[in-house]
N, C-alpha and C positions, 0 to 999 in steps of 0.2 A: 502422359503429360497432363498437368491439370491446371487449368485457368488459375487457379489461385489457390496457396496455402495459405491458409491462418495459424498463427504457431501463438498457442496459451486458449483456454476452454473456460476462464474466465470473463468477467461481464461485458471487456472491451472485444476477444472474441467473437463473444456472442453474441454481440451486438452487431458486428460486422457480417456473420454468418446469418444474421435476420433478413439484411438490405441485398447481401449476394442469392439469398435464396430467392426474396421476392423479382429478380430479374434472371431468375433461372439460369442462374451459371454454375458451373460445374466446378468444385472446392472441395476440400477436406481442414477440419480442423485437425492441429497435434498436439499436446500435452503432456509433458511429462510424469506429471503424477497419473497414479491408480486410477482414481475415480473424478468426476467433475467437483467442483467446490473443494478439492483439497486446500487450496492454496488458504482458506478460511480456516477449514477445521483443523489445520495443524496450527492455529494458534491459541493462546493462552484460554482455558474454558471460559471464562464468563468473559470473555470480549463481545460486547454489543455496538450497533454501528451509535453515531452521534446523529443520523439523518430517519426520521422518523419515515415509516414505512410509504407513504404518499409520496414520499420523494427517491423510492428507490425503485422505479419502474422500467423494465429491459421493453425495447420496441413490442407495442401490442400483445404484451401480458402484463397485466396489475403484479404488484407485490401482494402475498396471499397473506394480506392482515390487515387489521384495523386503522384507520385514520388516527394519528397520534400516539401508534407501537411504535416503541424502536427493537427495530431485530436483532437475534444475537449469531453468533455466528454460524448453528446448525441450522436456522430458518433460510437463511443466506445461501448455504451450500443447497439447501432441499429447493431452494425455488431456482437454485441455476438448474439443479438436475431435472426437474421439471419443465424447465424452459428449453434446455438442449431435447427432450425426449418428445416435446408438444407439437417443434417444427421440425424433427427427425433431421437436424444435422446430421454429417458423416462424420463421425469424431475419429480418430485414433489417440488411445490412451498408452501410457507408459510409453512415451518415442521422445524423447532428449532431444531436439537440435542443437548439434556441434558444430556446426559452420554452415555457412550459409556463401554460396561462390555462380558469381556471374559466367554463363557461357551465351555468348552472343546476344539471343534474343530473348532467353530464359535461365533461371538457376536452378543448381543444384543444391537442394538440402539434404546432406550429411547427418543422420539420426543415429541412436544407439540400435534399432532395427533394421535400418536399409534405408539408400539415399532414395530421393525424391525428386522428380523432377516439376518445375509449374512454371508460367509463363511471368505470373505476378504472387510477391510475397508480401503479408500483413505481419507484421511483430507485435502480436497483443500478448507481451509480457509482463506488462507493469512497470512501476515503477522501483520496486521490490528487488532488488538481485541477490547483494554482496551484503549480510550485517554487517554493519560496521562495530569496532569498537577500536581506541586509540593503544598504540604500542604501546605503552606501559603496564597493560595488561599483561601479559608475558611474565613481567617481573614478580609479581605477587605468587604466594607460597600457593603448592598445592591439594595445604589444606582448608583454604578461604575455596568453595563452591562458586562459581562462574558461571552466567548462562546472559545468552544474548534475549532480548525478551521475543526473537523471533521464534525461540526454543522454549522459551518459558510457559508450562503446564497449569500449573496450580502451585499454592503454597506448599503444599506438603512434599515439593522434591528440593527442599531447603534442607538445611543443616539447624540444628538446635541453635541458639543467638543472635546477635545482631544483623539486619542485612543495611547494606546498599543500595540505593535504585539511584540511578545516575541517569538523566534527561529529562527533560522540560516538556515534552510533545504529552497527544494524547495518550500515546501508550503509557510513557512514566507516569504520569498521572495516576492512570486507570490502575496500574500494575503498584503502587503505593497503595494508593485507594484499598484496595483488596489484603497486601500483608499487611498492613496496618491495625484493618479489624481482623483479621487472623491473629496475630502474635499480639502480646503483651513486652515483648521482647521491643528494643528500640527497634526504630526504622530510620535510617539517615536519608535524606533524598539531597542527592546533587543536582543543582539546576539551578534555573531561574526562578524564585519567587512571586516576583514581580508582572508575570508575563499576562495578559490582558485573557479577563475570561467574559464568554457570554452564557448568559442560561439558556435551557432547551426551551423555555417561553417566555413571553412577553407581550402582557396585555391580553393575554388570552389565545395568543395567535404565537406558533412555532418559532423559534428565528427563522429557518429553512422559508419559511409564507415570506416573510419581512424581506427576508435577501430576494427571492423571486420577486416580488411585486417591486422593491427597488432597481431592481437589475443587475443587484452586487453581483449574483452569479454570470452574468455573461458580458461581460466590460471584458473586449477583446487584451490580449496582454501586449499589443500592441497601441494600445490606446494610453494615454497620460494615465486617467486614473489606474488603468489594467496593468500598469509599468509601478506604477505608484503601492499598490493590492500587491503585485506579487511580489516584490522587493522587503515588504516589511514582514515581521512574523504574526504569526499566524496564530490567532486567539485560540485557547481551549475551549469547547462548547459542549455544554449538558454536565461538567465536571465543578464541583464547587470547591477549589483550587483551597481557598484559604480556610475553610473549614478543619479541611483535610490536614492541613501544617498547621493547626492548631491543635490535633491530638495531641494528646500526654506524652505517646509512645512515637510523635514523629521529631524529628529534628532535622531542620534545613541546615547546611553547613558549607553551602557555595559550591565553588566547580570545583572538580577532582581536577588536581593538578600533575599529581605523581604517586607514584608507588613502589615500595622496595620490601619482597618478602612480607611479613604480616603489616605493612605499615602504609599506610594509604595518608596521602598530603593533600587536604582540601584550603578553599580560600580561608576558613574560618579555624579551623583547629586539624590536628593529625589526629588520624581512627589507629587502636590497634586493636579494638577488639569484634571486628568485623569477618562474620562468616560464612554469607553469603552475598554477593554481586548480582544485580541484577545491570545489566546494561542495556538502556534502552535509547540506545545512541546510534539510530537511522541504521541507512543504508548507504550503500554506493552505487552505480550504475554499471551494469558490464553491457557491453554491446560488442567486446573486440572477436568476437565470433563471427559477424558477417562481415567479410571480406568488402573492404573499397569502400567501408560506408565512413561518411566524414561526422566526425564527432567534434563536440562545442569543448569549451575546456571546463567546463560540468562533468563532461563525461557522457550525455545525453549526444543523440544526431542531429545535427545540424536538419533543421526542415521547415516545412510550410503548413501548417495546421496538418501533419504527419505525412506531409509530402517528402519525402528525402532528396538528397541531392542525385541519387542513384536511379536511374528509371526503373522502374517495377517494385522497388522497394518501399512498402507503407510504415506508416507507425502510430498505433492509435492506444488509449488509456495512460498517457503519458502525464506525468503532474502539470499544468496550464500548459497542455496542448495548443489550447484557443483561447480560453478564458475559465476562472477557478471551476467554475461547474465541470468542468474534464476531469477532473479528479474527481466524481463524486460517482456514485452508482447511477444515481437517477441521470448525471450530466454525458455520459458518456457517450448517449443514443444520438448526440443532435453530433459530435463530429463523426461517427459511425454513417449517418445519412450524409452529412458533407463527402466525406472521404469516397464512398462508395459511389453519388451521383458523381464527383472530378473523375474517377479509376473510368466506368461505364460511360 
């Protein structure tokens, strides 16, 4: 029986196993992937974060780089592995949780290795579950190439001509960004044009410095403004949006509306000669694995800066957990220390 599982060996993880080690409680980390920092290095190669290395700090280890790096995703996995190895967590790797079920005073976790029993559960999965992309996908031929950008490698597992990138966020961006100066070939991007960008500096000083000394980052999402911040969307930052839709080789053509066989329906014109899809249209949230937990109609648990409604059950690294910094690398320490002084 163990005082506490943490399920996910990523940064919210980790962060939580920093605060349970420092009060000497008995815990195990579990993860499904191989190694720690998977969840990074299965993504697209040249994804680097938007938050310069000063602001990406896990409790009492520095990020191992310069003031005004931004890191890319192998720096990212090497400083979790070094971070889990420093304070000698108890990790288990490769263990899936499959359900998660209350018996009286403790649960049971259901893993692809053997259940588990603990007194108290942490859910540092992220926000990350389900790619999304919209049922009409389905319909197009299967000789148009498809990939989620959660799957997406590098350019070269395209098809010779046209592609797709379909989303607005930073991934579409960044994943545009990239075929764009690869091919010569068009590039169509569906999205918003419009969408409000910041540069990675200003006046000499980071945005990341700007947002901290403001406070943008920790405006409770219970607070007016914090209600205000989370409700609208979310500016692209360090990406220079309109540069990029100004190539020769890119063409915006609004949102993908429909598809049928080679022929894809956007707001602005019909594509038919498009042959590869990039989709880089989020995610969804799975939680219906732990038994009894009460879910928002997001899809997300109903909770209290990761208190759940369920006793024993936490939940930390969640998008505006508390305030936007919960989403961020460097944000995620300050509810990991809340979370674990309420639990102790």
């Amino acid at each position: 029986m163990k005082d506490f599982v943490i399920i996910g060996a990523a940064q919210a993880g980790l962060s939580m196993a920093y605060f349970l080690k420092q009060k000497q409680k008995e815990f195990l980390i579990i993860d499904k992937e191989k190694e720690i920092g998977a969840s990074w290095l299965n993504r697209w190669s040249t994804l680097k974060l938007f938050t310069p290395a000063e602001f990406n700090h896990l409790p009492d280890m520095p990020f191992p780089a310069a003031k005004g790096h931004y890191p890319d995703k192998f720096e990212v996995a090497s400083y979790f592995k070094d971070y889990a190895e420093t304070f000698q967590f108890p990790i288990q790797l490769n263990t899936l949780a499959q359900s998660i079920q209350k018996k009286n005073d403790y649960f049971i976790i259901r893993t692809n290795q053997q259940d588990i029993t603990s007194k108290h559960v942490i859910i540092a999965t992220g926000p990350f579950h389900v790619p999304y992309t919209p049922k009409f996908h389905n319909k197009l031929s299967d000789s148009i190439y498809q990939v989620h950008s959660n799957y997406y490698k590098t350019p070269d597992q395209l098809q010779k001509g046209p592609t797709l990138v379909v989303g607005g966020g930073d991934s579409g961006f960044q994943i545009l960004d990239e075929i764009s100066k690869h091919t010569k070939e068009t590039t169509y991007f569906s999205g918003d044009t419009s969408i409000r960008t910041l540069p990675q500096e200003i006046l000499g000083k980071t945005i990341w410095w700007w947002f901290t000394i403001t406070g943008f980052l920790s405006f409770s999402k219970m607070s007016w403004l914090g209600k205000k911040i989370s409700q609208s969307k979310q500016p692209i930052i360090g990406t220079d949006v309109k540069s990029i839709i100004k190539r020769y080789n890119v063409e915006p053509i609004g949102y993908t509306i429909d598809t049928e066989e080679n022929t894809i329906k956007t707001a602005t014109k019909t594509l038919t000669d498009v042959k590869n899809i990039i989709w880089a249209t989020g995610y969804k949230p799975n939680f219906e694995w732990i038994e009894d937990i009460e879910l928002a109609k997001d899809g997300y648990p109903k909770h209290h800066r990761g208190i759940s409604t369920t006793e024993g059950i936490y939940f930390i690294g969640l998008p505006w957990l508390h305030t936007r910094g919960s989403a961020t690398l460097g944000g995620v320490k300050k509810d990991a220390a809340y979370l674990a002084n309420y639990i102790l």
